[in-house]
C-alpha positions in Angstrom: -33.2 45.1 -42.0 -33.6 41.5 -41.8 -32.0 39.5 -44.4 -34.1 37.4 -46.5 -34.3 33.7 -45.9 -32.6 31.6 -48.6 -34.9 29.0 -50.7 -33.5 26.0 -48.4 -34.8 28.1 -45.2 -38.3 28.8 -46.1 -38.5 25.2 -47.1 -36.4 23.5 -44.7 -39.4 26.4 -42.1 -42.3 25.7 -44.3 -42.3 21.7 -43.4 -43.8 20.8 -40.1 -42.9 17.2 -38.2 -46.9 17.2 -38.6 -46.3 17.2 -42.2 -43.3 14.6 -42.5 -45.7 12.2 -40.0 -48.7 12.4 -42.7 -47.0 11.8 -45.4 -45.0 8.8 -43.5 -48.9 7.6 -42.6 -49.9 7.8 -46.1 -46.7 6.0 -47.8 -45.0 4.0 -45.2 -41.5 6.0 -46.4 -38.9 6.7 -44.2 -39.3 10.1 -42.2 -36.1 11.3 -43.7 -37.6 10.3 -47.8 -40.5 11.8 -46.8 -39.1 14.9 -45.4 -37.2 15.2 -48.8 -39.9 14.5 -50.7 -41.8 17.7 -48.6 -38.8 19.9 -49.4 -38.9 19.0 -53.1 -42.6 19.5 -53.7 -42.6 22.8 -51.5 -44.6 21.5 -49.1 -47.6 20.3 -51.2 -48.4 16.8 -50.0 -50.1 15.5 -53.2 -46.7 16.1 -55.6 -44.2 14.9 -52.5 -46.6 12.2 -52.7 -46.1 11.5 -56.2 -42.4 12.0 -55.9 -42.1 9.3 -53.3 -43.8 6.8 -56.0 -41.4 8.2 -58.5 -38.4 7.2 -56.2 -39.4 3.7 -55.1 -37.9 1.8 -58.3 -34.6 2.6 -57.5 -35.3 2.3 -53.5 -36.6 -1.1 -53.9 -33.0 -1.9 -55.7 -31.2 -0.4 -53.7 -32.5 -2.5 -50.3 -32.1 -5.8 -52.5 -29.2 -6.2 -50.8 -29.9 -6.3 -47.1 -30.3 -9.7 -44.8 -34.2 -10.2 -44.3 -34.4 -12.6 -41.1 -37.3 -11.3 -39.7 -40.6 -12.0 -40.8 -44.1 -14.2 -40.7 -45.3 -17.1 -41.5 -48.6 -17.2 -43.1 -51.0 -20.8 -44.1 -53.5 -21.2 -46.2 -56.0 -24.1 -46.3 -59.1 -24.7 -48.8 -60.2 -28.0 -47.9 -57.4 -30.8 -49.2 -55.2 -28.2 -50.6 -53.3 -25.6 -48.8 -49.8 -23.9 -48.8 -47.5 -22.5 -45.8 -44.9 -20.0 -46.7 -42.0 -17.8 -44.9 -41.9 -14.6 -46.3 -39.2 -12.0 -44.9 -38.0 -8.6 -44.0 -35.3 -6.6 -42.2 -37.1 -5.6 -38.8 -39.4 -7.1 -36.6 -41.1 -3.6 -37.0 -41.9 -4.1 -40.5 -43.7 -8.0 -39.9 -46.3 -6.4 -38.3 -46.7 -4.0 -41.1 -50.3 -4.5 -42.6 -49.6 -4.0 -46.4 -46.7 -6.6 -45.9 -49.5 -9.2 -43.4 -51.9 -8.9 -46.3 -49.2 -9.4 -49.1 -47.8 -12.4 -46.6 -52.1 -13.6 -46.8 -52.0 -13.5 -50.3 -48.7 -15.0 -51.3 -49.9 -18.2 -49.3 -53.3 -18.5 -51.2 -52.1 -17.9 -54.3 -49.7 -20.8 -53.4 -52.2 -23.4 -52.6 -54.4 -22.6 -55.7 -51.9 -22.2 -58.3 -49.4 -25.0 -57.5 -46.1 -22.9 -58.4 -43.1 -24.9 -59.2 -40.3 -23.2 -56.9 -40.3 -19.5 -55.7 -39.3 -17.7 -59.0 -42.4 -19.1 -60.7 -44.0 -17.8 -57.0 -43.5 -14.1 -58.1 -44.7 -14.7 -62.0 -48.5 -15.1 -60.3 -51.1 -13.0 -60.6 -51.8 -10.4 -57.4 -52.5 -6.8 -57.3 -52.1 -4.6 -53.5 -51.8 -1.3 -52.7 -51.2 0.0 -56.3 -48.7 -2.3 -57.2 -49.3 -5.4 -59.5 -49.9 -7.4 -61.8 -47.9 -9.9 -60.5 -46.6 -11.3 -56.6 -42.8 -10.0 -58.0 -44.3 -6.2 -58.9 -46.0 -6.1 -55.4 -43.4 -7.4 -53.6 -40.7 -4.5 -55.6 -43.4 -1.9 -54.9 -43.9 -2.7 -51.3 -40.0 -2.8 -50.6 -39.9 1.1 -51.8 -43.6 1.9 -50.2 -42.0 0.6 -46.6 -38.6 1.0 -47.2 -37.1 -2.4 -46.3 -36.0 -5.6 -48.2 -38.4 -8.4 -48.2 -38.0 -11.8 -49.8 -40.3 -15.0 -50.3 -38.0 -17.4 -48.6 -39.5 -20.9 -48.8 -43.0 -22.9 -49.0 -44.8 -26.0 -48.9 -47.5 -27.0 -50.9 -50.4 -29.8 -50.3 -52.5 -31.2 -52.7 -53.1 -34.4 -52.1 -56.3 -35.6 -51.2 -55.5 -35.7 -47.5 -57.5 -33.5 -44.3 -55.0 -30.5 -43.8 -54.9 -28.6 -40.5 -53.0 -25.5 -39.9 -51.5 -23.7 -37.0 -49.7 -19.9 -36.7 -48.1 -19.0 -33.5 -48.2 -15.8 -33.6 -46.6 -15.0 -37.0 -43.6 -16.7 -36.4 -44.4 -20.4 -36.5 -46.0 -22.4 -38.6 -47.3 -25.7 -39.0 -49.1 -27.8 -41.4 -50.2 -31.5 -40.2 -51.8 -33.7 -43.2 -54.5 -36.7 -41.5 -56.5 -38.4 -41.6 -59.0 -38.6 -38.6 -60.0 -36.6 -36.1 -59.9 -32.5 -37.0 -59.8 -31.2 -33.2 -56.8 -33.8 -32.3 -54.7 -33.0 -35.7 -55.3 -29.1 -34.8 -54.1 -30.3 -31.1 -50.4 -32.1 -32.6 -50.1 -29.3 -34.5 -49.7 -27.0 -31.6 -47.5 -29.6 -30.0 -45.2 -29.1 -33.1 -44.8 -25.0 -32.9 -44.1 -25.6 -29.1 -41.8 -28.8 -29.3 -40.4 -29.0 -33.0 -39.5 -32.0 -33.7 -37.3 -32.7 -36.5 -39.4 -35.6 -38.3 -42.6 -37.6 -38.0 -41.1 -40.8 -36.8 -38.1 -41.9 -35.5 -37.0 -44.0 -38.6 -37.1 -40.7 -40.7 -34.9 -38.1 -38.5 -31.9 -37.2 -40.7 -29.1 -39.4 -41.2 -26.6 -35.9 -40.8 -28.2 -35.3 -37.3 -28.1 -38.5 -36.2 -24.5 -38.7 -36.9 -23.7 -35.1 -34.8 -25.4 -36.8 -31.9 -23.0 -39.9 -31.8 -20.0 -37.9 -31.9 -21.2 -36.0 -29.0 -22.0 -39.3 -27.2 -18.8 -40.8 -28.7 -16.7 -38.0 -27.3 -18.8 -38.5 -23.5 -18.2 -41.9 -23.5 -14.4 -41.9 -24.1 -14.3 -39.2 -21.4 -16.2 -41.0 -18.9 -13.4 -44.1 -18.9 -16.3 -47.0 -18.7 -14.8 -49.9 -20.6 -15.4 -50.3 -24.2 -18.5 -53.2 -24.6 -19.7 -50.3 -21.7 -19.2 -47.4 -24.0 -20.5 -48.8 -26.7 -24.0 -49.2 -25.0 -23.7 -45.7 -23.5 -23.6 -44.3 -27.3 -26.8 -46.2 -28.3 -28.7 -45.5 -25.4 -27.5 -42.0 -25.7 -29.0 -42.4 -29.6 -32.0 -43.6 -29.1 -32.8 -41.2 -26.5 -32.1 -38.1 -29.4 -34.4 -40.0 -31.2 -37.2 -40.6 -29.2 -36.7 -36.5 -28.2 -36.7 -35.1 -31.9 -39.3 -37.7 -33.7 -42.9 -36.3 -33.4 -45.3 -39.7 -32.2 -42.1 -40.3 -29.6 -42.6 -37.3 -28.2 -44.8 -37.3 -24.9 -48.0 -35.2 -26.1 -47.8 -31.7 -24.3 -51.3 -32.1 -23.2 -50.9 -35.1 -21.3 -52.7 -35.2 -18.6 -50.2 -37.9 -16.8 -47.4 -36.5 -18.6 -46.3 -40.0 -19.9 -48.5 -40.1 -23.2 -47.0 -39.7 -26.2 -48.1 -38.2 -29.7 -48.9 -41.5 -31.3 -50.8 -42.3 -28.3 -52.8 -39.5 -28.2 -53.7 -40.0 -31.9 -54.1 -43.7 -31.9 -56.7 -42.3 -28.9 -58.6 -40.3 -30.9 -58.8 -42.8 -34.2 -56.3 -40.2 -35.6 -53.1 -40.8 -38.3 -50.6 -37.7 -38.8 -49.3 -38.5 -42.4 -46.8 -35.9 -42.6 -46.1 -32.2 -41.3 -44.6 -29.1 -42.2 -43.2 -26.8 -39.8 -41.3 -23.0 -40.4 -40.1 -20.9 -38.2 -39.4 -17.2 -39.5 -35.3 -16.6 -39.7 -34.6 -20.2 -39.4 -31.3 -21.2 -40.1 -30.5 -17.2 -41.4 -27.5 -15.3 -40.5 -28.6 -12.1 -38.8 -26.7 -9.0 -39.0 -25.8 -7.3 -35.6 -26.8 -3.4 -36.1 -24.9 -1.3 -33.9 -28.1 1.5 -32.9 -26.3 3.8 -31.6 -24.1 4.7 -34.7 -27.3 4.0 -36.7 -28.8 7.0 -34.7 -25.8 9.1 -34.7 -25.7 8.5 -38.4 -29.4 9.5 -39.1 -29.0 13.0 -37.1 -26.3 13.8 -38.8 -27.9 13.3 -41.7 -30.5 15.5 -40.9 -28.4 18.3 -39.8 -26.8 18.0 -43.3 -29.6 18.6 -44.9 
């Protein structure tokens, strides 16, 4: 006579990789929570459904902790006011996740209308997605247990004053906001030259005195190496400066649309009865350390989890 099975069998029997897939679709959880979740509610998809929302308090805390360097960038412009703003996650996975796109869409409106004073008052605003609310902080917990990763509102800038605004995404990984005044079709046109050139700073005058200083210690160090007497030197370093310059500062740059290749950014405006006031660029993971995963023992790690279960 067969034995019976044991509760943990017929469970462990009863739940289908069909099951632990539509539950996944419906919450975004990790196969293994949701598996769990089936195995707790005995199969029924509604209660492991419920469980899941049950569990994502402590989930969302307990992902606080991880390094979000992945990401999107995401603009919003109404007119004379708009807002661009980094907002990041663990995996490159999750950026193209559509709950965390829309709550990305939403953050940066919210931004531009509300004027926020720094990111913590960011979170205290009003929003409401995908049953989470009432505030951008609520979501932005919920949404971390719902998908499973860390996410954080890194950074944003905020226009407001008076000035034509036009934005530009690459992708969702660069940004770019270019305040004018002028032509709309040219401003749009430098801000693509921004996402695919980066400069550092509007004009040569205004590139950082910290960077500045990096670059003549580089040429410093070249010239003392190359032997050239020192009046000799000295020039080398300059020249070597104001070529940085010219490379990092936006009008000096020479206009990637050029048809002779010579024209530069202010040209190009000064063409088309155009003025760039100012500009805002962000590039997701910017300047974040990111964490080398080792996938192999991440695998190894999440089957023998499974056996163990």
């Amino acid at each position: 006579m067969t034995p019976p099975m044991n509760r943990t069998e017929k469970d462990m029997a009863a739940i289908t990789a069909s099951m632990v897939a539509d539950l996944r679709a419906k919450t975004d959880a990790p196969m293994m929570e949701c598996k769990k979740a089936l195995t707790e509610a005995d199969g029924d998809m509604a209660k492991a459904e419920e469980i899941l929302r049950v569990k994502l308090g402590s989930k969302a805390s307990k992902a606080a902790s991880r390094v979000t360097a992945e990401g999107v960038v995401s603009a919003a412009v109404d007119g004379s006011t708009g807002a661009l703003v980094e907002i990041n996650c663990e995996t490159d996975f999750v950026s193209k996740n559509e709950s965390f796109l829309a709550f990305a869409k939403s953050v940066a409106e919210l931004i531009a209308k509300n004027n926020p004073a720094d990111v913590a008052a960011v979170g205290e605003l009003p929003l409401s997605q995908d049953g989470f609310g009432p505030t951008v902080e609520e979501v932005r917990k919920g949404l971390i247990g719902k998908i499973g990763e860390n996410m954080s509102i890194r950074r944003f800038k905020r226009y407001a004053d008076g000035g034509k605004l036009a934005a530009y995404l690459h992708g969702a990984r660069i940004g770019v906001i270019v305040e004018f005044d002028g032509d709309a079709t040219a401003a749009k046109d430098v801000a693509m030259h921004i996402a695919a050139m980066k400069p550092v700073s509007l004009s040569s005058a205004d590139v950082p005195a910290s960077l500045i200083e990096v670059e003549r210690s580089v040429a410093t160090a070249k010239a003392a190496e190359s032997g050239k007497p020192a009046d000799i030197a000295t020039k080398m370093i300059e020249g070597a400066i104001q070529k940085y310059l010219k490379e990092v500062s936006l009008l000096n740059q020479v206009f990637v649309k050029a048809a002779d290749g010579k024209q530069t950014v202010e040209a190009y405006l000064k063409s088309a009865n155009t003025t760039a006031k100012s500009f805002t660029m962000f590039v997701v993971g910017e300047g974040i350390e990111k964490k080398q995963d080792d996938f192999a023992a991440e695998v190894a790690a999440t089957v023998a989890a499974a056996k163990g279960q």
